[in-house]
Backbone atoms as SQL, in Angstrom:
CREATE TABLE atoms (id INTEGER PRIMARY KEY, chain TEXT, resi INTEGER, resn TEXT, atom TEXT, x REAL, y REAL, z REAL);
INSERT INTO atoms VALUES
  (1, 'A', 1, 'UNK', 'N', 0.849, -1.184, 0.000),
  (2, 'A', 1, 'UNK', 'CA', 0.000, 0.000, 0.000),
  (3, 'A', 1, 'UNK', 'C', 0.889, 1.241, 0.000),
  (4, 'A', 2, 'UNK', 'N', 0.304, 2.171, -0.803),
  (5, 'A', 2, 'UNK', 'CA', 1.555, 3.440, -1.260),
  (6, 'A', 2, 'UNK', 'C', 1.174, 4.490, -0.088),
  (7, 'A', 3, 'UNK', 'N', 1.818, 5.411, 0.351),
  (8, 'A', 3, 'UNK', 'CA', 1.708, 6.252, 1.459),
  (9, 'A', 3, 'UNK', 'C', 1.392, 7.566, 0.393),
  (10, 'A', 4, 'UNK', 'N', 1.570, 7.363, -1.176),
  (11, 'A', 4, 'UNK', 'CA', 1.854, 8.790, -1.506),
  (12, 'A', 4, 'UNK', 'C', 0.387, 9.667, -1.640),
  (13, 'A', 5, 'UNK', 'N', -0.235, 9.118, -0.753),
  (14, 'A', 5, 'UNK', 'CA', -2.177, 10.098, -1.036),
  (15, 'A', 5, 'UNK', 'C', -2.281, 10.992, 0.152),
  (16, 'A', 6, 'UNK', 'N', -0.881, 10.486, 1.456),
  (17, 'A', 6, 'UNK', 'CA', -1.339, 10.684, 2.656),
  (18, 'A', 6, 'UNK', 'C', 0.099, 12.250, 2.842),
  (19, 'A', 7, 'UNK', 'N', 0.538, 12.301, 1.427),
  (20, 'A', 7, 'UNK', 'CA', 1.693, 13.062, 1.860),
  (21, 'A', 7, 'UNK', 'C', 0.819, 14.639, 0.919),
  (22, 'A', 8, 'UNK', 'N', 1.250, 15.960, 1.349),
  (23, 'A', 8, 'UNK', 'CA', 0.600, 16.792, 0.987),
  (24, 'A', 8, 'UNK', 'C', 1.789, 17.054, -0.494),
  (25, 'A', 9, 'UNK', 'N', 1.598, 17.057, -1.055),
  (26, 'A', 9, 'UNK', 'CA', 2.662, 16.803, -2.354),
  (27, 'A', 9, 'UNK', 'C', 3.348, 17.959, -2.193),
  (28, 'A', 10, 'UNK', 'N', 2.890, 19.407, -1.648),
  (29, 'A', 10, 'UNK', 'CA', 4.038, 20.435, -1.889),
  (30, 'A', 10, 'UNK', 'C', 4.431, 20.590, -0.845),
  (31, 'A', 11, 'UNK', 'N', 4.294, 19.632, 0.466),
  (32, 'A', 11, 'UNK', 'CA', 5.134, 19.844, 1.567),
  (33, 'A', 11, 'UNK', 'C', 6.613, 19.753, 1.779),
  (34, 'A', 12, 'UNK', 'N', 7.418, 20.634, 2.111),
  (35, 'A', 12, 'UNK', 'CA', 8.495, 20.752, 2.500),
  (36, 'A', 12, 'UNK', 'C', 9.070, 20.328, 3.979),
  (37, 'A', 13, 'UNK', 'N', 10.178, 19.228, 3.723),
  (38, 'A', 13, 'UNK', 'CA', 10.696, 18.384, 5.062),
  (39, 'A', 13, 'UNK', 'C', 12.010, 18.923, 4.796),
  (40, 'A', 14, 'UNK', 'N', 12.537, 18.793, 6.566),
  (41, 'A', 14, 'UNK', 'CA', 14.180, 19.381, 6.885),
  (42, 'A', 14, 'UNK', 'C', 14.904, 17.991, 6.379),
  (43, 'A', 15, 'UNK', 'N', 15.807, 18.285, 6.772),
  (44, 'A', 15, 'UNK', 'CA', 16.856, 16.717, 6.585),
  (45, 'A', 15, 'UNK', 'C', 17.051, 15.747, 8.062),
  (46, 'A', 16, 'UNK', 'N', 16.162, 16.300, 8.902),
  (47, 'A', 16, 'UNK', 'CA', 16.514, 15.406, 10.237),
  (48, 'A', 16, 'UNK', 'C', 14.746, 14.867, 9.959),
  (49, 'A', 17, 'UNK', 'N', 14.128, 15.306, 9.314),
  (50, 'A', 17, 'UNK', 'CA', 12.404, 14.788, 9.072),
  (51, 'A', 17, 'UNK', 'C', 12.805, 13.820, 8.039),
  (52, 'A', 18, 'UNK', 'N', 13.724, 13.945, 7.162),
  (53, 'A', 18, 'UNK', 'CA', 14.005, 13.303, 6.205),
  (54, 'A', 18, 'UNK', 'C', 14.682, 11.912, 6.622),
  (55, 'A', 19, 'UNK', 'N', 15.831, 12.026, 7.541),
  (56, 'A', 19, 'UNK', 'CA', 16.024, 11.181, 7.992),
  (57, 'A', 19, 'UNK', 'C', 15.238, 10.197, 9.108),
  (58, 'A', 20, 'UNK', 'N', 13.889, 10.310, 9.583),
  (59, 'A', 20, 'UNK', 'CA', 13.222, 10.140, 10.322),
  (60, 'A', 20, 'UNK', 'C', 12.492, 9.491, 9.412),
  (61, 'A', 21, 'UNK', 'N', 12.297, 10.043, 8.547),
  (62, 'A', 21, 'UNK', 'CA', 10.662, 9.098, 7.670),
  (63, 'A', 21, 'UNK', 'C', 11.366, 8.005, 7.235),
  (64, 'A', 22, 'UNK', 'N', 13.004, 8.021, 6.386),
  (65, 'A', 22, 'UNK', 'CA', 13.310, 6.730, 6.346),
  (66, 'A', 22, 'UNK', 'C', 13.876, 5.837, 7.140),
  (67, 'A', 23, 'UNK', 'N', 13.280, 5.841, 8.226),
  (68, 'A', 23, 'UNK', 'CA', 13.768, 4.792, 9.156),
  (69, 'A', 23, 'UNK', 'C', 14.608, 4.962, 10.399),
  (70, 'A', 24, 'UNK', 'N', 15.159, 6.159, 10.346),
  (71, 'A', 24, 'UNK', 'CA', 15.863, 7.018, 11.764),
  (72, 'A', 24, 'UNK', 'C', 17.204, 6.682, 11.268),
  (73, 'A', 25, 'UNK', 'N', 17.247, 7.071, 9.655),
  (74, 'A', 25, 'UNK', 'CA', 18.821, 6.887, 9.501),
  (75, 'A', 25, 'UNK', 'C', 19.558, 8.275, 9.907),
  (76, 'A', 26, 'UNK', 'N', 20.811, 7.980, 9.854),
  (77, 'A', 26, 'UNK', 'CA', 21.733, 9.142, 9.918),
  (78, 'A', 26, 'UNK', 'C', 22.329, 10.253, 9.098),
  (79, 'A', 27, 'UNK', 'N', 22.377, 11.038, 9.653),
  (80, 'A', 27, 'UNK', 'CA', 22.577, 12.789, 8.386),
  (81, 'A', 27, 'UNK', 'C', 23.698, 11.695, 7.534),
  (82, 'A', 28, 'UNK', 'N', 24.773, 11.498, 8.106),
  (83, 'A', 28, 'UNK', 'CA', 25.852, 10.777, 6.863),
  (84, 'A', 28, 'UNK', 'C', 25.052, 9.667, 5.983),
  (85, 'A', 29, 'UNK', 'N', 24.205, 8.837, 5.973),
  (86, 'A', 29, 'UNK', 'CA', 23.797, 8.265, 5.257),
  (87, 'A', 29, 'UNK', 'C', 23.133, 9.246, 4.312),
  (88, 'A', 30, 'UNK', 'N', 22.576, 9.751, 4.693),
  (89, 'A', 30, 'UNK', 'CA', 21.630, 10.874, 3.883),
  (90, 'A', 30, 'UNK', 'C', 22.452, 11.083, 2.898),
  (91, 'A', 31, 'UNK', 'N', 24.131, 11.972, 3.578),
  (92, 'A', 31, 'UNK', 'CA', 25.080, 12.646, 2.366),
  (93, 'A', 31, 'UNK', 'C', 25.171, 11.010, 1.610),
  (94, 'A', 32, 'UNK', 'N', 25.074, 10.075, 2.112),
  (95, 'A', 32, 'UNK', 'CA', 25.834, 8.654, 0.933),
  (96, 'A', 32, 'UNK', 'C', 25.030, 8.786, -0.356),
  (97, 'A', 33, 'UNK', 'N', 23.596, 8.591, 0.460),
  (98, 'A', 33, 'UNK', 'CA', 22.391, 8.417, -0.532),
  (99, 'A', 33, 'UNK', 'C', 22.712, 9.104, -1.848),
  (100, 'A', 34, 'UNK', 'N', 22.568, 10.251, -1.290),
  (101, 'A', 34, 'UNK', 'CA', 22.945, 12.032, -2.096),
  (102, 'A', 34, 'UNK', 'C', 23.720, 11.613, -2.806),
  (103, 'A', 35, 'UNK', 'N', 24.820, 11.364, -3.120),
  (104, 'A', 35, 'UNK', 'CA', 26.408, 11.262, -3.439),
  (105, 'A', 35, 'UNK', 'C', 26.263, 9.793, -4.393),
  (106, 'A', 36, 'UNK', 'N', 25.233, 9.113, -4.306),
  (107, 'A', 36, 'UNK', 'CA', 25.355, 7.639, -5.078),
  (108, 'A', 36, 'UNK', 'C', 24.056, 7.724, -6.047),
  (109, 'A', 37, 'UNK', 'N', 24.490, 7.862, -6.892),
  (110, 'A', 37, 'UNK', 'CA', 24.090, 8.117, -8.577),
  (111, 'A', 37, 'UNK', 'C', 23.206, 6.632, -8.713),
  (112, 'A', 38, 'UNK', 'N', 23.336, 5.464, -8.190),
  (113, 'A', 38, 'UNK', 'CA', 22.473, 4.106, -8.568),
  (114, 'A', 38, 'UNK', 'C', 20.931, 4.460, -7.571),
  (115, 'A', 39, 'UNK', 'N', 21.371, 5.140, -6.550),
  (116, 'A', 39, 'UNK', 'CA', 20.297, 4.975, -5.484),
  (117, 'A', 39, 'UNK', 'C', 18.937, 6.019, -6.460),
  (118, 'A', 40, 'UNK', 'N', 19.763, 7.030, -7.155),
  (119, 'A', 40, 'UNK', 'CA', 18.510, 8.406, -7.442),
  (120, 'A', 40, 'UNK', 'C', 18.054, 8.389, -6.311),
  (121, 'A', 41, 'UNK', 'N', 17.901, 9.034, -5.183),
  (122, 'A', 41, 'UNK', 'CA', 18.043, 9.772, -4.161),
  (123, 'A', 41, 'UNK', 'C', 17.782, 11.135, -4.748),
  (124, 'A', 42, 'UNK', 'N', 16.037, 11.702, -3.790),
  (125, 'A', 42, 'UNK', 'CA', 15.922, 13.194, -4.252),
  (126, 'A', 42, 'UNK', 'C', 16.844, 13.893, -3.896),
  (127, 'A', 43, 'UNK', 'N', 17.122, 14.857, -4.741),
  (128, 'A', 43, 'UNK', 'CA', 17.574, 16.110, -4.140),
  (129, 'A', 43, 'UNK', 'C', 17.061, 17.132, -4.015),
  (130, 'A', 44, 'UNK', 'N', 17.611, 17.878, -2.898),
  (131, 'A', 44, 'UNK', 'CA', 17.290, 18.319, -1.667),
  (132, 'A', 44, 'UNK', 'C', 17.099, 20.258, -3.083),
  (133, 'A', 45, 'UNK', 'N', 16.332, 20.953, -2.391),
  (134, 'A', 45, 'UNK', 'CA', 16.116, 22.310, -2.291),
  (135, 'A', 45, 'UNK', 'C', 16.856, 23.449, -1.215),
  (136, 'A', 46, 'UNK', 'N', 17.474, 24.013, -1.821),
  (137, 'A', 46, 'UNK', 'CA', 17.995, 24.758, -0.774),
  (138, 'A', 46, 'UNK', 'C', 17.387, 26.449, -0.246),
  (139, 'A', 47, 'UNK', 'N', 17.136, 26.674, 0.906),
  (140, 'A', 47, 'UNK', 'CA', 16.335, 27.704, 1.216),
  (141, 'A', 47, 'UNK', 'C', 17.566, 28.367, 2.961),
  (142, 'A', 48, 'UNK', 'N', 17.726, 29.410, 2.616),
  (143, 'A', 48, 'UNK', 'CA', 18.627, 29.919, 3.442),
  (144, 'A', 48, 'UNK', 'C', 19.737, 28.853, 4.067),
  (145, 'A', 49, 'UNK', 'N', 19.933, 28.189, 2.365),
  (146, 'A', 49, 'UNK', 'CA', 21.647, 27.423, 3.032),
  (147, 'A', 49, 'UNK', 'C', 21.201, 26.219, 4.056),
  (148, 'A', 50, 'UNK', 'N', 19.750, 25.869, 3.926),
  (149, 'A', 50, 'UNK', 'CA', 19.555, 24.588, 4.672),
  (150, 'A', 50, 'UNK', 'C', 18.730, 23.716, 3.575),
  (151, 'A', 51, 'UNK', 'N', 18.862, 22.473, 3.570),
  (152, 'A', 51, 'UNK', 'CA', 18.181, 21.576, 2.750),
  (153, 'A', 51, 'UNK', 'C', 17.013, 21.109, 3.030),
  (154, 'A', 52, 'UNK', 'N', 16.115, 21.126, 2.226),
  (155, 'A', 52, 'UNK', 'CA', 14.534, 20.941, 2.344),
  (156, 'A', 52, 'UNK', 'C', 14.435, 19.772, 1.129),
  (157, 'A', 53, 'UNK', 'N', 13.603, 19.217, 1.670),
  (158, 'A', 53, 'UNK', 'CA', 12.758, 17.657, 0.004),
  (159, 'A', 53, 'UNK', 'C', 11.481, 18.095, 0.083),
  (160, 'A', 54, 'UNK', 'N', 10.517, 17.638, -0.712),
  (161, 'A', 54, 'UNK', 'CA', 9.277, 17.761, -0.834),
  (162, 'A', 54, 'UNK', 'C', 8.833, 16.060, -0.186),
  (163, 'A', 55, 'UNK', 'N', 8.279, 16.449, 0.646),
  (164, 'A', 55, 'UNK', 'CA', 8.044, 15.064, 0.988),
  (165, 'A', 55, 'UNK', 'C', 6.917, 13.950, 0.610),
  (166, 'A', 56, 'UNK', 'N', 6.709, 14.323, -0.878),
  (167, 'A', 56, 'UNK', 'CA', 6.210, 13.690, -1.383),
  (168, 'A', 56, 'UNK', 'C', 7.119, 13.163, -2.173),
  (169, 'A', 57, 'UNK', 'N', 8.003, 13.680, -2.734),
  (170, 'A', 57, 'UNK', 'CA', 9.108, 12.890, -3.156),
  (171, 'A', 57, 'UNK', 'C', 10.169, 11.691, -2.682),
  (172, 'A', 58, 'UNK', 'N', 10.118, 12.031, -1.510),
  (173, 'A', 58, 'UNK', 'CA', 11.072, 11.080, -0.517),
  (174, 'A', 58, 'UNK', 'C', 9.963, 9.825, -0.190),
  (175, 'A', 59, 'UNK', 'N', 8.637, 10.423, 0.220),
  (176, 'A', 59, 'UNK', 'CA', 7.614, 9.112, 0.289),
  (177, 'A', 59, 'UNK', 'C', 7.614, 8.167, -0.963),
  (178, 'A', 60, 'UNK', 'N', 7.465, 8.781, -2.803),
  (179, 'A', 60, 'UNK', 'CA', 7.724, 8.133, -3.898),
  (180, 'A', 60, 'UNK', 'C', 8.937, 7.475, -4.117),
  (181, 'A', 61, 'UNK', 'N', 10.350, 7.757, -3.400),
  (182, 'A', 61, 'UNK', 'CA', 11.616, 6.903, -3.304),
  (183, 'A', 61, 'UNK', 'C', 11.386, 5.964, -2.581),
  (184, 'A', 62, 'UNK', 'N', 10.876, 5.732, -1.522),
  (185, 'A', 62, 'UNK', 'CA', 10.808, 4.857, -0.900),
  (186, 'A', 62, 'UNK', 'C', 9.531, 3.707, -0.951),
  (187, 'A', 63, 'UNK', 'N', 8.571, 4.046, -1.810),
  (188, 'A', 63, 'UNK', 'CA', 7.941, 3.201, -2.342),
  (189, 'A', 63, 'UNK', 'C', 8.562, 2.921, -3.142),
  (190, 'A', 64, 'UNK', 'N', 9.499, 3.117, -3.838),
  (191, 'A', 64, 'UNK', 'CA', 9.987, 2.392, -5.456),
  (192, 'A', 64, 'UNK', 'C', 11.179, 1.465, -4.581),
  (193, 'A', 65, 'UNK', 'N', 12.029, 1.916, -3.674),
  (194, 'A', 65, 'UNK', 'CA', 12.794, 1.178, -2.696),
  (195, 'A', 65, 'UNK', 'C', 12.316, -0.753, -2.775),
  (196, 'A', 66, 'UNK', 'N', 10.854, -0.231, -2.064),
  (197, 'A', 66, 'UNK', 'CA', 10.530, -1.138, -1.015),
  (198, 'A', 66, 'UNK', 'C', 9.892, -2.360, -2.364),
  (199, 'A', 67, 'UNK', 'N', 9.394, -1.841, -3.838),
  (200, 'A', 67, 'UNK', 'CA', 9.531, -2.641, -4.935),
  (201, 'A', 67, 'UNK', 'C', 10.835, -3.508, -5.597),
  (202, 'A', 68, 'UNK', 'N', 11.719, -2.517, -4.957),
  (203, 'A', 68, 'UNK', 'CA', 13.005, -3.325, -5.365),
  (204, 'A', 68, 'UNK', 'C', 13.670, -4.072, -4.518),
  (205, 'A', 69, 'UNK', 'N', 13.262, -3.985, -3.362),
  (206, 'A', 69, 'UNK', 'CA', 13.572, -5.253, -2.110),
  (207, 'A', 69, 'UNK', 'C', 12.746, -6.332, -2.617);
């Protein structure tokens, strides 16, 4: 079942929300994700020099994830 109906599509998440929705990983995983070209891993928006996702996007990565497990 897809989460992406329950996410407001133009909502904007920090990178510690970001790391929280997928699983309570860590800011350095985050930069791995970022940094590894196989994963496509959103990237981030930048708004006064801090990184924001749309968290409807990060919910759509991780449904396509959880297809490829």
């Amino acid at each position: 079942m897809t989460t992406q109906g329950s996410a407001h599509p133009h909502k904007r998440i920090n990178a510690a929300q970001v790391c929280e929705l997928c699983g309570g990983v860590s800011d350095m995983s985050l930069h791995r994700w970022l940094n590894n070209p196989e994963l496509a891993f959103p990237k981030p928006i930048y708004i006064a020099r801090r990184r924001y996702w749309r968290e409807a996007d990060i919910i759509e990565w991780l449904d396509a994830r959880e297809v490829v497990a």
